[in-house]
C-alpha positions in Angstrom: -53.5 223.4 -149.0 -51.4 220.6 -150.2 -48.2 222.4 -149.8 -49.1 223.9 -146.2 -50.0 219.9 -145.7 -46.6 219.0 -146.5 -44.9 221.7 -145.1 -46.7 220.2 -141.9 -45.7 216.7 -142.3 -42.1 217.4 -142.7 -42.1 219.8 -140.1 -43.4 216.8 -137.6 -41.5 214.5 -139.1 -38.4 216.6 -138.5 -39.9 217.4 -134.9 -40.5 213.3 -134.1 -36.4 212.6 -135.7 -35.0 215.4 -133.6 -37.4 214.2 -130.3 -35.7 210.9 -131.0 -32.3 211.4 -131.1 -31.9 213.7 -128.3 -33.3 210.7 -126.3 -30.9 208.9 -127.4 -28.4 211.4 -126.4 -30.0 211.4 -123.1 -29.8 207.6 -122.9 -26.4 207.3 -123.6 -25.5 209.6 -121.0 -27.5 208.0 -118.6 -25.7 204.7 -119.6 -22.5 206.3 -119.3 -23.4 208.1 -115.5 -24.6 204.1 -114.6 -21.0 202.9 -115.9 -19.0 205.2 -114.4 -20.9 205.0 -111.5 -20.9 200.8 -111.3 -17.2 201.5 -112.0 -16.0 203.8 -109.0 -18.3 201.9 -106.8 -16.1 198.7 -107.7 -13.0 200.8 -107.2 -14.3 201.5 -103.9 -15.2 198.1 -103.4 -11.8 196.6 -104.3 -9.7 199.6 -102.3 -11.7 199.1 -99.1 -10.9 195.1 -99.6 -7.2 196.1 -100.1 -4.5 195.3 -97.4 -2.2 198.1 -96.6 1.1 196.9 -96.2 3.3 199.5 -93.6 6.8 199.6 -93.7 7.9 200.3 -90.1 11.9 201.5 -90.5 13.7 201.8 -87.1 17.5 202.6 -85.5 16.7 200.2 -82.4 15.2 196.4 -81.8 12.6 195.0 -81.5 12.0 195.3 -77.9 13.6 198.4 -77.3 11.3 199.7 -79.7 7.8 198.0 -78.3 6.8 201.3 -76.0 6.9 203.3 -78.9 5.3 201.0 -81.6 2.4 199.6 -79.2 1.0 203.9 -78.8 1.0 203.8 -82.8 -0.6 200.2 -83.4 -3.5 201.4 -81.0 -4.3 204.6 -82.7 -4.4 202.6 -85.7 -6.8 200.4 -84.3 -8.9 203.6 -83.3 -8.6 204.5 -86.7 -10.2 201.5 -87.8 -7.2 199.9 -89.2 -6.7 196.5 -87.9 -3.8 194.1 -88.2 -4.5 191.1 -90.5 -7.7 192.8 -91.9 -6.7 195.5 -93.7 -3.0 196.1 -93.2 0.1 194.4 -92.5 2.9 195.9 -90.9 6.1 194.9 -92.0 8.7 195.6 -89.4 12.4 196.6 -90.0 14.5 197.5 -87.1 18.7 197.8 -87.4 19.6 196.6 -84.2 21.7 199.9 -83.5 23.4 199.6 -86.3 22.8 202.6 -88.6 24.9 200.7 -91.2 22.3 198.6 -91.6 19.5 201.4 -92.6 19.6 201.4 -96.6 19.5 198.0 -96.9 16.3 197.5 -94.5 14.7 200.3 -96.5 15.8 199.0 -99.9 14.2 195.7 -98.7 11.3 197.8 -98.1 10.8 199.2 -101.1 11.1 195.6 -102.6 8.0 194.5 -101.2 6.6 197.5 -102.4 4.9 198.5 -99.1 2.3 201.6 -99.4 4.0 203.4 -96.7 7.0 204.3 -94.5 7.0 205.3 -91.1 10.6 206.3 -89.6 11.7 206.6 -86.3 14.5 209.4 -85.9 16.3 211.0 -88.6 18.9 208.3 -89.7 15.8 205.9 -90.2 14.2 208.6 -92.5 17.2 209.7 -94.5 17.6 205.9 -95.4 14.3 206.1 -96.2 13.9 209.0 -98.4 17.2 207.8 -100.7 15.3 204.7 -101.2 11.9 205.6 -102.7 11.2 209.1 -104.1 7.6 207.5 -104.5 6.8 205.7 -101.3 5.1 208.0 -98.6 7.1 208.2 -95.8 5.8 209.4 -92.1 8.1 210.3 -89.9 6.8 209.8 -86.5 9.6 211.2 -84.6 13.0 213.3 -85.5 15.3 216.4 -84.8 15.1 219.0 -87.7 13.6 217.5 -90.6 15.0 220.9 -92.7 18.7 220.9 -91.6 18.8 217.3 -92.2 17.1 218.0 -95.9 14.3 215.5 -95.4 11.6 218.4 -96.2 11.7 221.9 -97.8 10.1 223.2 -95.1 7.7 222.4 -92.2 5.0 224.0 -93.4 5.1 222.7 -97.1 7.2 219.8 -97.2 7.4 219.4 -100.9 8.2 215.9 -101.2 7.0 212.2 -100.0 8.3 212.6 -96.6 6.1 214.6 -93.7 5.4 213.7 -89.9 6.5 214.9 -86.6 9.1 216.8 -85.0 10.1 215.9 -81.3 12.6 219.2 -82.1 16.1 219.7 -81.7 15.9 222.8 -79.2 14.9 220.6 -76.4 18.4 220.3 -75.4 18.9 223.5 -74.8 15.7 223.5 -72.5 17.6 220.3 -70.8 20.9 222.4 -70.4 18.7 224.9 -69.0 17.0 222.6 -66.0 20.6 221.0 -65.5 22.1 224.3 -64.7 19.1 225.4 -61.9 19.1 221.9 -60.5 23.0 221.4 -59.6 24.5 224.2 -57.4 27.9 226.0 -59.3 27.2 223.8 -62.2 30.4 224.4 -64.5 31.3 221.5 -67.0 28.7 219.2 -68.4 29.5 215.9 -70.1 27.6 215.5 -73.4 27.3 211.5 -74.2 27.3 211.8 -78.5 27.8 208.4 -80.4 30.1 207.9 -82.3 29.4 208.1 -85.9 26.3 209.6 -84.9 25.9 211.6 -88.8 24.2 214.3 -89.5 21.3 214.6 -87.0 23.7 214.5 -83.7 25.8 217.0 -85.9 22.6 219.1 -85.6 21.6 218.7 -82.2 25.6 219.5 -81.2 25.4 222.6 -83.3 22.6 223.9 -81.6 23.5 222.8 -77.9 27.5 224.5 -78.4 26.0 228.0 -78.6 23.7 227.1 -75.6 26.1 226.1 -72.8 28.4 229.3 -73.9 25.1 231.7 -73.0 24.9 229.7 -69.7 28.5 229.7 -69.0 28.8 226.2 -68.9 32.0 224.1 -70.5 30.6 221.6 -72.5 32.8 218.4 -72.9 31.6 216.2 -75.7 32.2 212.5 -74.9 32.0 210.1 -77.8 31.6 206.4 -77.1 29.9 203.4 -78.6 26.5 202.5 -76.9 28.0 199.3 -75.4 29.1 198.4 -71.9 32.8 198.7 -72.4 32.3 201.8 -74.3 30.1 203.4 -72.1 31.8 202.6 -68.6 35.1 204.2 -70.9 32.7 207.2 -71.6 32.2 208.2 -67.6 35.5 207.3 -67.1 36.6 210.1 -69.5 33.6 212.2 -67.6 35.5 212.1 -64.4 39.1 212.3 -66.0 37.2 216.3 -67.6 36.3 216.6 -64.0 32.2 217.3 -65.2 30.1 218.7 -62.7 26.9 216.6 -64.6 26.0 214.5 -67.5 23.4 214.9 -70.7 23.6 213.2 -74.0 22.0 213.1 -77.5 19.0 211.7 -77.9 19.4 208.7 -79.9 18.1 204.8 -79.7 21.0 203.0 -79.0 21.6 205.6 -76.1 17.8 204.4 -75.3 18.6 200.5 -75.4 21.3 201.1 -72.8 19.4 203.3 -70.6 19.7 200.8 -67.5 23.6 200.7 -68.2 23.9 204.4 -68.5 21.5 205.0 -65.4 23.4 202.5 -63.4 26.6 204.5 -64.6 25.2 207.6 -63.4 24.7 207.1 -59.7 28.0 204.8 -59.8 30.3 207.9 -60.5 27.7 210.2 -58.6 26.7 212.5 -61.6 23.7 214.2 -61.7 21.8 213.9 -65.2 19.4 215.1 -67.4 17.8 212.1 -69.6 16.0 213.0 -72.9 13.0 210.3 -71.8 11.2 209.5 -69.5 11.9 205.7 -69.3 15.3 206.3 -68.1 13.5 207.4 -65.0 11.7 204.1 -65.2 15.1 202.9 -64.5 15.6 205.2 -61.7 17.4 207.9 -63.5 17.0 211.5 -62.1 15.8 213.5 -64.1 14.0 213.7 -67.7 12.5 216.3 -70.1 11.2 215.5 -73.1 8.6 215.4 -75.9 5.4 213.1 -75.2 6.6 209.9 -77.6 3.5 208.3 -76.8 1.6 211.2 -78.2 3.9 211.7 -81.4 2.9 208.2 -82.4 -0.1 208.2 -82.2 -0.4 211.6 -84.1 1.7 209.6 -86.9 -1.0 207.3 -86.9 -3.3 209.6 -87.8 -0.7 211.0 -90.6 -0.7 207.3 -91.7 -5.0 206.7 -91.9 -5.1 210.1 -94.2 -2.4 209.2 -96.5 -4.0 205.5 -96.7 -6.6 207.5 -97.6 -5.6 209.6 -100.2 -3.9 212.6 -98.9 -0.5 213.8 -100.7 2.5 214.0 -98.1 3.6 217.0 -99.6 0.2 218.4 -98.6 0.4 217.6 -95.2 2.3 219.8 -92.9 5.1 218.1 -90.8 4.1 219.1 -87.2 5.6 219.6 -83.7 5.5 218.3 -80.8 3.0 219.7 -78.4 3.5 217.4 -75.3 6.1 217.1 -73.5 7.3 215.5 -69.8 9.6 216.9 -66.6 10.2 214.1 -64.6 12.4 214.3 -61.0 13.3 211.2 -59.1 14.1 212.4 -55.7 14.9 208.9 -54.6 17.6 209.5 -56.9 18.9 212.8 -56.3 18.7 211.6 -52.6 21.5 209.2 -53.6 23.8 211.4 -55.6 22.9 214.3 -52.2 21.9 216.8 -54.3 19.1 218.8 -53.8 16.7 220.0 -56.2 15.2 223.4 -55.8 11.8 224.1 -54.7 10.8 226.3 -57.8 12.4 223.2 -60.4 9.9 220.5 -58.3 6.9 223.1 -59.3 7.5 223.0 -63.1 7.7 219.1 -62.7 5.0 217.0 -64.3 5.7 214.0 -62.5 8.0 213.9 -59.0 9.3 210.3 -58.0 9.3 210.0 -53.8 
């Protein structure tokens, strides 16, 4: 009897020693679920109180720029993200002066902003060779792949992703040129000089274009600047061209009331890559929505704020885009535009 008595005690003595330190291996968990929990919740706590800073990289000034940045500030406000609160934005334009481009995104990178957004390629290119680390959202460009900014559009692969206003809209502009001006033959292509690697692109893809449309295509290089443009159309009417287009580009945008004014002076019907040369009483435009790209790199901007990877992220397209014709200003130049072009308009000026 003793023995089984003893047996017995040690049996629920061993019983009680194991009951107790499995609670306090439940305890210590539970203390260690609290901590981490306290922990991320303070994480949370001192991310949401966190102020962004932006980096905002751009070819053009100031007020050049402020229809295209005002579309991107309000989606950021939709977004939640407000000025002052919980971001800065640090602006960084070059004044046209592409020169100017790696030092404004060194700077940059100095005040070790979270982000980059670019506008056009030569803004992100400066970008990209100053911070491998640094997300970068591109919120407009030409070919993101032949200008080596991504590895591809679908899986970028680096820290740059964004949009795309794409390169093949000139050929679409060539395209409209030729059915809007009766026996259209040579057209005058505006390119800047210098331009680098993204006009390079756009040229390549436009030479091919105008030889399937039969059209001579006379490339015109001139500084966006009154004397250099007025030289430009001068050399337009010296290459006797029968219309005008050019490369999209932000000094070319700056100058739009110059280059308009230039237009109807020499009486040369042209094709503007956006819409706010119309605003200036150009004739006619076609071109991606801009309003809508920013505010699509907006929303880039809030996800990668938030955590998202830009080498996850897609770079996308542009969906939108705008025909504009200014019959006051085809009235001017006497040219007729064709019933069936005036259909596909989006917008026709009286």
């Amino acid at each position: 009897m003793k023995r089984i008595f003893r047996r017995r005690f040690f049996a629920s003595q061993s019983d009680n020693l194991k009951s107790k330190i499995q609670s306090r291996k439940w305890a210590g968990l539970f203390t260690i679920v609290v901590a981490l929990t306290v922990c991320g919740a303070r994480a949370d706590a001192q991310q949401a109180g966190k102020i962004f800073r932006i980096g905002f990289l751009d070819t053009g000034t100031a007020p050049g720029s402020a229809v295209l940045v005002e579309p991107f500030r309000q989606e950021m406000r939709k977004l939640g993200w407000i000025e002052g609160k919980n971001m800065t934005i640090e602006y960084r334009f070059a004044e046209q002066k592409t020169e100017r481009l790696p030092e404004l995104a060194a700077d940059l990178v100095r005040l070790k902003v979270d982000l980059i957004v670019t506008q056009g390629t030569p803004a992100a290119l400066a970008a990209k060779s100053a911070t491998t680390t640094i997300p970068i959202v591109m919120a407009s460009g030409g070919d993101p792949v032949g200008a080596g900014l991504v590895a591809s559009l679908a899986r970028p692969g680096g820290n740059v992703t964004g949009l795309s206003s794409l390169g093949e809209l000139n050929t679409k502009r060539l395209e409209i040129l030729k059915d809007a001006v009766p026996k259209l033959g040579r057209v005058g292509l505006l390119r800047r000089s210098g331009g680098g690697i993204a006009d390079e692109l756009q040229i390549k893809e436009l030479r091919p274009a105008a030889q399937a449309l039969k059209l001579k295509l006379e490339e015109i290089e001139t500084q966006p600047d009154p004397r250099g443009l007025e030289s430009a159309f001068q050399t337009a009417r010296q290459k006797q061209v029968n219309a005008i287009m050019m490369i999209p580009t932000r000094p070319f945008l700056a100058e739009r009331k110059r280059i308009v004014e230039l237009s109807g002076k020499h009486q040369l019907p042209a094709i503007y890559p956006q819409k706010e040369f119309v605003d200036e009483g150009g004739l006619m435009s076609y071109g991606a929505d801009y309003d809508d790209l920013y505010r699509r790199a907006a929303v880039y901007v809030d996800k990668i704020l938030k955590g998202a990877k830009p080498a996850d992220l897609p770079v996308q397209q542009a969906t939108k885009f705008e025909f504009v014709i200014n019959l006051k200003a085809a009235k001017q130049i006497g040219l007729t535009i064709p019933v069936d072009l005036l259909a596909r308009a989006n917008k026709v000026i009286k």
